[in-house]
C-alpha positions as CSV (number, residue, x, y, z in Angstrom):
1,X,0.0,0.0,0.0
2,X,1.4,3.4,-1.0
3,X,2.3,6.4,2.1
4,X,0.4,9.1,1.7
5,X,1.9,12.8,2.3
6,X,-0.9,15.1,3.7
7,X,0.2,18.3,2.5
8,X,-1.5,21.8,3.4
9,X,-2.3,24.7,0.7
10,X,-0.5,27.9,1.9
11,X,-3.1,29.9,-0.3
12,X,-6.2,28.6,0.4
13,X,-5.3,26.4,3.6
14,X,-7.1,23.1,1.6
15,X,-5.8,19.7,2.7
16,X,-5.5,17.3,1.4
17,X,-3.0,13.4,0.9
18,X,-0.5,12.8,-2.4
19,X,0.6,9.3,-2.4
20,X,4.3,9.4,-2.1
21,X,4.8,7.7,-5.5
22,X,3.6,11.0,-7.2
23,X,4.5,13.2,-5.0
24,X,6.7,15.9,-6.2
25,X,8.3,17.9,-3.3
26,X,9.6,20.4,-6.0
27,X,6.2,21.2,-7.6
28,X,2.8,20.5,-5.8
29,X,-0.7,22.1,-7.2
30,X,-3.8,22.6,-4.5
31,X,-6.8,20.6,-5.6
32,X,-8.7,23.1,-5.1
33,X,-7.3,26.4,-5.8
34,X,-4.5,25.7,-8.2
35,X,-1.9,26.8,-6.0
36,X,1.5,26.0,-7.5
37,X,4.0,26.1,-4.9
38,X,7.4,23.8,-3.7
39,X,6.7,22.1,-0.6
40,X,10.5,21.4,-0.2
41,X,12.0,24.6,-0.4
42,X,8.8,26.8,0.6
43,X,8.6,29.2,-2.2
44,X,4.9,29.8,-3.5
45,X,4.7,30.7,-6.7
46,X,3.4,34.4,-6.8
47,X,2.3,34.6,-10.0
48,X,0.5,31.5,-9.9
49,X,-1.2,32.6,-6.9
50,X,-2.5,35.7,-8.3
51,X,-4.0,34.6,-11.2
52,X,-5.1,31.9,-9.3
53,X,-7.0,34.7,-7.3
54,X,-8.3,36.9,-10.1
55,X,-9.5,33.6,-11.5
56,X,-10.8,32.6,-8.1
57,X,-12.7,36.3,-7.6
58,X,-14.2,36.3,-11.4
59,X,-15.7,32.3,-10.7
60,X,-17.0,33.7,-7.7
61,X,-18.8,37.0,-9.6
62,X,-20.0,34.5,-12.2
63,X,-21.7,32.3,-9.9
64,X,-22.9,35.1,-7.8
65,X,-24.6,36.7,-10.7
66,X,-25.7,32.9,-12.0
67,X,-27.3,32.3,-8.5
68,X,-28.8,36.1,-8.7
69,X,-30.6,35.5,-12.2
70,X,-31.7,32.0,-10.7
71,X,-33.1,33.8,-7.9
72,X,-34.9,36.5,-10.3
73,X,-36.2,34.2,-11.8
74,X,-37.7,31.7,-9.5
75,X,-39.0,35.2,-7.7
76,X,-41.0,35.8,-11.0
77,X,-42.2,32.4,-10.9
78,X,-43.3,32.4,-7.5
79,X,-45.3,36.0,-8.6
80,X,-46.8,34.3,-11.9
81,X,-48.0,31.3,-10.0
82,X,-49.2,33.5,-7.0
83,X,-51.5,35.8,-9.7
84,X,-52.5,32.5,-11.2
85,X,-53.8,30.9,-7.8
86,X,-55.6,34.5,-7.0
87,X,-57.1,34.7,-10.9
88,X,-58.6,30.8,-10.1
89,X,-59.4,31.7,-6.9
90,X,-61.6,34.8,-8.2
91,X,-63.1,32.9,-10.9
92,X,-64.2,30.0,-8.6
93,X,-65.6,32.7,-6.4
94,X,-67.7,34.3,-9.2
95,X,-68.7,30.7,-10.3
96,X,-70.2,29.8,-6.7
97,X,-71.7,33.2,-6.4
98,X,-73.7,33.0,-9.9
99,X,-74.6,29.1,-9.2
100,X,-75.8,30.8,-5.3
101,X,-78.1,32.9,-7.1
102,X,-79.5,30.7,-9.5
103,X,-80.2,28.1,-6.3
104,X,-82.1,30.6,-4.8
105,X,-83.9,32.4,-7.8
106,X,-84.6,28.7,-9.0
107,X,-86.2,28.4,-4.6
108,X,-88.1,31.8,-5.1
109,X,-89.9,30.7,-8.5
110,X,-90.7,26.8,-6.9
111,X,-92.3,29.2,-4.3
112,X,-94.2,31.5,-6.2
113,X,-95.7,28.2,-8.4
114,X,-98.7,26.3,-6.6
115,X,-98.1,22.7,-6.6
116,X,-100.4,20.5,-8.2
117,X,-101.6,17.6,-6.5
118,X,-102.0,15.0,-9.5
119,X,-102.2,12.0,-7.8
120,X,-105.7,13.1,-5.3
121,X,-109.0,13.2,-6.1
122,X,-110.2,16.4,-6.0
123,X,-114.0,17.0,-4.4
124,X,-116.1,19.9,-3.8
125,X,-115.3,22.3,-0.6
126,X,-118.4,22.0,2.3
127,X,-120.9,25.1,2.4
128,X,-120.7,27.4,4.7
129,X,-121.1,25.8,8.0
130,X,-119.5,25.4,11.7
131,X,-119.5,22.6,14.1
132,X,-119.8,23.7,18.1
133,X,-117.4,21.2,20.7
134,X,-118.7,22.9,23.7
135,X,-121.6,22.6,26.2
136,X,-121.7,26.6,26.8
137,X,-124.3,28.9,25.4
138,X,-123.0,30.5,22.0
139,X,-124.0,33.9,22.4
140,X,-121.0,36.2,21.5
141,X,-121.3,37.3,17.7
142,X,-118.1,36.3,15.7
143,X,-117.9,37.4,11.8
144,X,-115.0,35.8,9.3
145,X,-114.2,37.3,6.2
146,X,-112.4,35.6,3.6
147,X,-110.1,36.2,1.4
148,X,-111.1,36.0,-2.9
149,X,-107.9,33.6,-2.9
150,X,-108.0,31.0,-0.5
151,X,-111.2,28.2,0.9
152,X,-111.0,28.2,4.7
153,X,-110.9,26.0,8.0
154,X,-111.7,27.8,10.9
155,X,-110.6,26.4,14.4
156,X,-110.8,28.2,17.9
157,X,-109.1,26.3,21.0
158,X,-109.3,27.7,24.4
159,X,-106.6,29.1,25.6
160,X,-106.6,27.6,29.4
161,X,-107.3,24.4,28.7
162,X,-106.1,24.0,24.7
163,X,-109.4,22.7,24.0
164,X,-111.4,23.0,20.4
165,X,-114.6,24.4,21.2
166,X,-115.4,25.9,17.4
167,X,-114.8,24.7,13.6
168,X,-115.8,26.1,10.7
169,X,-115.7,26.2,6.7
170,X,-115.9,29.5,5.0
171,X,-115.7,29.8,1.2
172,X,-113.1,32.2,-0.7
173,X,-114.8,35.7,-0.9
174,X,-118.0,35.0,1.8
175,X,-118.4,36.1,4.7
176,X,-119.3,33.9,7.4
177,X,-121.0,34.8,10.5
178,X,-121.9,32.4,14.0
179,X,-121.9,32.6,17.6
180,X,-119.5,31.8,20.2
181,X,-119.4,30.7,24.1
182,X,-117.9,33.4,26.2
183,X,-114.1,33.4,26.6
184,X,-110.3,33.6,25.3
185,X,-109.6,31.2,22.1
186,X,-106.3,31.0,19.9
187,X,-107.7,30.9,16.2
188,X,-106.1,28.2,14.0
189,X,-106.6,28.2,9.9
190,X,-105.8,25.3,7.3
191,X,-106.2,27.2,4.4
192,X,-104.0,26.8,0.7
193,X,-105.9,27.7,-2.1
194,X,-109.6,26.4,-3.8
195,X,-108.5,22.6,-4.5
196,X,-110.1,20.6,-1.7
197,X,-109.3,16.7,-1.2
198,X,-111.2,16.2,1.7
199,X,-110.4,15.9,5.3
200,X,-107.6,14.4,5.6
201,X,-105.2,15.2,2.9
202,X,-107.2,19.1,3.0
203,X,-105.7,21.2,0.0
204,X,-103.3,18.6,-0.5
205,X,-99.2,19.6,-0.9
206,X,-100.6,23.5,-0.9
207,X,-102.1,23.0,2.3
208,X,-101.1,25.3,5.4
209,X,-101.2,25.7,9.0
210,X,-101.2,29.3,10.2
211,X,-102.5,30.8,13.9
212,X,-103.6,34.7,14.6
213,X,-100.5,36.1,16.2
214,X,-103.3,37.5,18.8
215,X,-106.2,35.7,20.7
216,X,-109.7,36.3,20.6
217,X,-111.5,37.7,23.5
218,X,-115.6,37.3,23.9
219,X,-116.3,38.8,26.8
220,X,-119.3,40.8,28.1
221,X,-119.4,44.2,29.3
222,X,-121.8,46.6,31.0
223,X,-124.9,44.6,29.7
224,X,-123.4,44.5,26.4
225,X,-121.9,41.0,25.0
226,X,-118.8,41.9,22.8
227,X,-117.5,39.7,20.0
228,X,-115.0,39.6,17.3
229,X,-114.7,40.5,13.3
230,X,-112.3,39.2,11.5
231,X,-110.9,40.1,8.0
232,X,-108.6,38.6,6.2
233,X,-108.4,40.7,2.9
234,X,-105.1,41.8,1.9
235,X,-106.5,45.4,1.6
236,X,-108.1,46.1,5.1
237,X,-107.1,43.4,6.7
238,X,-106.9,43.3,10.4
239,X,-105.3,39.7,11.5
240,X,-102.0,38.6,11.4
241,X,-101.0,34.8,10.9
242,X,-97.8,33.1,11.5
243,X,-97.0,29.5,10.9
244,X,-98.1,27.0,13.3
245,X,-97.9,23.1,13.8
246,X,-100.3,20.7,11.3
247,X,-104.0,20.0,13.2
248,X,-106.7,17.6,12.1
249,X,-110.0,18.7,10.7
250,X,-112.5,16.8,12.8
């Protein structure tokens, strides 16, 4: 196995081994700089090492300004891409946004279009007529008016005990008029249009549940027996209804 001389650059201070069979104690170049110098007698060669130097400083400029248009360039890259991702990003935004209002104009117009029940039989809406579920003496007057739009189911449930006490049908546009016991009552309507299926599928998918945001007081007072008119024209109307939970039609 061949010695090996390690031998240290006096330039650039690189080491590094020469196996003694080459080794040249006269003339010995660095690896890595190109230092030519004589090992034996210790004279670097000066010329060497300043060319070696410039040569040295112009590499390093070069790849300095190699690395520096890399960098430019990756930095334009990285700015291309990033308006790319915000373009696609904007675009995606716009395309959710449109398809958002399509959804809900598509909602509004299934809204504003009455469902038609095909598969029930349709059958004529009852007269005018009420039904009494109490034992008390109907005396208070109590007038409904109905809308041109809509047939109508009448309920009135006491408001202690929850109890129906009053049911009635009143035809779109007529005006219906009865008696009622004396007290408080919470006034329920099924109502959904003129198609009637009977009493238990009512106006069929148009039907609707709605309550008087108000109760309805029959009360007497001062010899005089005080009762309730109702209206439910869209003109001169003078009940409010808000939606309320599905009741049977007994």
């Amino acid at each position: 196995m061949t010695d090996m001389k390690k031998i240290i650059c006096p330039n650039c201070g690189c080491k590094y081994e020469v196996g003694m069979d080459t080794y040249d104690p006269q003339k010995c170049e660095c690896p890595l700089c190109g230092c030519l110098y004589s090992w034996a007698l210790k004279k670097l060669n000066k010329e060497k090492i300043k060319n070696n130097k410039k040569l040295f400083a112009q590499r390093s400029i070069y790849q300095s300004r190699r690395l520096n248009q890399k960098n430019k360039k990756n930095h334009i890259g990285i700015l291309i891409g990033f308006l790319v991702l915000i373009i696609f990003v904007g675009l995606c935004m716009s395309i959710i946004s449109v398809a958002k209002q399509d959804l809900m104009t598509s909602a509004k117009l299934n809204m504003s279009i009455p469902v038609v029940t095909t598969s029930l039989k349709r059958v004529d809406f009852p007269d005018n007529g009420y039904v009494l579920y109490s034992s008390e003496m109907a005396v208070a007057p109590f007038t409904f008016e109905a809308n041109n739009n809509e047939n109508n189911v009448i309920m009135l449930f006491d408001v202690d005990t929850g109890k129906r006490i009053f049911q009635a049908f009143v035809n779109a546009g007529t005006t219906f008029k009865s008696k009622i016991p004396l007290g408080a009552y919470r006034m329920v309507i099924v109502h959904g249009g003129k198609n009637w299926y009977g009493f238990e599928k009512k106006f069929g998918d148009n039907t609707k549940y709605s309550k008087a945001t108000k109760m309805l007081e029959f009360y007497k007072q001062d010899g005089r027996i005080m009762g309730n008119i109702v209206k439910m024209s869209a003109v001169n109307g003078n009940f409010k209804l808000e939606k309320t939970e599905p009741v049977d039609i007994i």
